[in-house]
C-alpha positions in Angstrom: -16.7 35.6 -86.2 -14.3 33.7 -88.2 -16.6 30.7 -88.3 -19.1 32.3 -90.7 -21.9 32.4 -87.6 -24.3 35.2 -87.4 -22.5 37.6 -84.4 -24.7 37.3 -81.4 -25.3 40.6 -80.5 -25.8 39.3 -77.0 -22.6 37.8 -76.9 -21.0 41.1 -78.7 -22.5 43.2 -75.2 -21.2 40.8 -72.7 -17.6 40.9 -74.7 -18.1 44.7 -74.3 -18.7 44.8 -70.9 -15.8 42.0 -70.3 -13.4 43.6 -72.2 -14.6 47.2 -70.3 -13.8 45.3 -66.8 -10.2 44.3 -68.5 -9.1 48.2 -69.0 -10.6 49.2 -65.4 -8.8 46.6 -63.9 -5.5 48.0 -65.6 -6.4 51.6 -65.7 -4.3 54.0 -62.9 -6.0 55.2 -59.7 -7.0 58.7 -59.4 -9.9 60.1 -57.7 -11.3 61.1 -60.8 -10.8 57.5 -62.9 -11.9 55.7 -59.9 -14.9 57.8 -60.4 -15.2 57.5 -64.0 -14.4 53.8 -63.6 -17.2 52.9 -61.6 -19.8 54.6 -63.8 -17.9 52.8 -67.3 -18.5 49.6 -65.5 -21.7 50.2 -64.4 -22.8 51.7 -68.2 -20.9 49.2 -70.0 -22.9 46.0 -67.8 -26.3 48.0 -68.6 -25.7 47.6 -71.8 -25.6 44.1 -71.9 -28.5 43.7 -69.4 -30.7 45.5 -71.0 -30.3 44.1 -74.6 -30.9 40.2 -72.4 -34.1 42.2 -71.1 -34.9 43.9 -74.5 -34.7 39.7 -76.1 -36.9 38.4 -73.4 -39.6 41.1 -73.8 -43.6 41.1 -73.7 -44.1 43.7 -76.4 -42.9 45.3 -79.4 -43.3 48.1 -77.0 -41.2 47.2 -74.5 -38.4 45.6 -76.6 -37.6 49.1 -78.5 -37.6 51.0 -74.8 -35.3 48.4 -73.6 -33.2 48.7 -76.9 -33.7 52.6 -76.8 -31.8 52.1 -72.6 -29.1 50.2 -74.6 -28.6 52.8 -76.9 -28.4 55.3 -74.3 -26.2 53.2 -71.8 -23.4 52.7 -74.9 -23.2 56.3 -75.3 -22.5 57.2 -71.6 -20.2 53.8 -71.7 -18.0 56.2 -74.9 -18.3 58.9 -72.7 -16.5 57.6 -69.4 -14.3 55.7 -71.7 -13.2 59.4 -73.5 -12.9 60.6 -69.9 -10.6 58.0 -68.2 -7.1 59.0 -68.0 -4.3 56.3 -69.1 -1.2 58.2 -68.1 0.8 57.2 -71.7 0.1 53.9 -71.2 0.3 53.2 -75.1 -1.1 48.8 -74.4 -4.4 51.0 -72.7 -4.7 53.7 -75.5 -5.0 50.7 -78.0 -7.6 48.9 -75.8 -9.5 51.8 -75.0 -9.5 53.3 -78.5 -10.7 49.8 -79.8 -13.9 50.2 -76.8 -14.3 53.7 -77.7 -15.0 52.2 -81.4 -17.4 49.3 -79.9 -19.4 51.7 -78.1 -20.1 54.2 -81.0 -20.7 50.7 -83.2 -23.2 49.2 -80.1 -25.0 52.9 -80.5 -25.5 52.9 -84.2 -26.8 49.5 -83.7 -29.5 49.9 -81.4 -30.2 52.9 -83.3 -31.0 51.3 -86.2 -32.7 49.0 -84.0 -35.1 51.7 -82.6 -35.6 53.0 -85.9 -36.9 49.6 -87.6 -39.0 49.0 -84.9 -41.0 52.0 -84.4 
C-alpha cells in the first residue's frame, strides 16, 4: 500500500479471491475450465475464510491448523490457476500470471506463518 499502512493480510486474501472471481468471469468455457474454474473459486475463497477463521481463533493450536488450511488452499488456488486454459487471450495471461505470483506469495506466507508458530 502506497499509504505507508501495514498490508492487511486479510484484506490481501479477499483481493485474491476478488481478483480470482475477475479472471473466471472472463475466462472461455470448456468443460474442462468450467471444471477447473469452479474448484479456483472455491480454493481461492478458502483461502480467505480460513485466514478470517485462523484471526478469530481459540488457540495457538487452532490458529496454525487454520493457517496450515490457508497454506494448503493457495497452493491448489496456483494449481487450477496453471491448469485453466486462456485460449491466447494475452489481457488473461497478464492477470493470471500476476494470481499465479499471489498464490505462490500467499503460500510462502502462511508458511512462514506455520513455522513461527509451531
Amino acid at each position: 500500500m502506497s499509504d505507508g499502512r501495514k498490508y492487511d493480510l486479510e484484506d490481501r486474501t479477499f483481493v485474491f479471491a476478488q481478483d480470482v472471481r475477475f479472471l473466471a468471469a472472463k475466462a472461455p468455457r470448456s468443460i474442462a475450465n468450467i471444471e477447473d474454474l469452479k474448484q479456483l473459486v472455491r480454493s481461492s475463497g478458502s483461502v480467505a475464510s480460513n485466514y478470517i477463521e485462523a484471526n478469530e481463533s481459540l488457540s495457538k493450536k487452532d490458529f496454525v491448523m487454520r493457517v496450515k488450511i490457508c497454506r494448503k488452499e493457495a497452493k491448489e488456488s496456483r494449481l487450477w490457476l496453471r491448469l485453466i486454459s486462456l485460449d491466447g487471450a494475452q489481457d488473461l495471461h497478464t492477470v493470471r500470471d500476476r494470481l499465479v505470483q499471489e498464490a505462490l506469495e500467499l503460500t510462502r506466507i502462511f508458511g512462514a506463518i506455520v513455522t513461527k508458530n509451531q
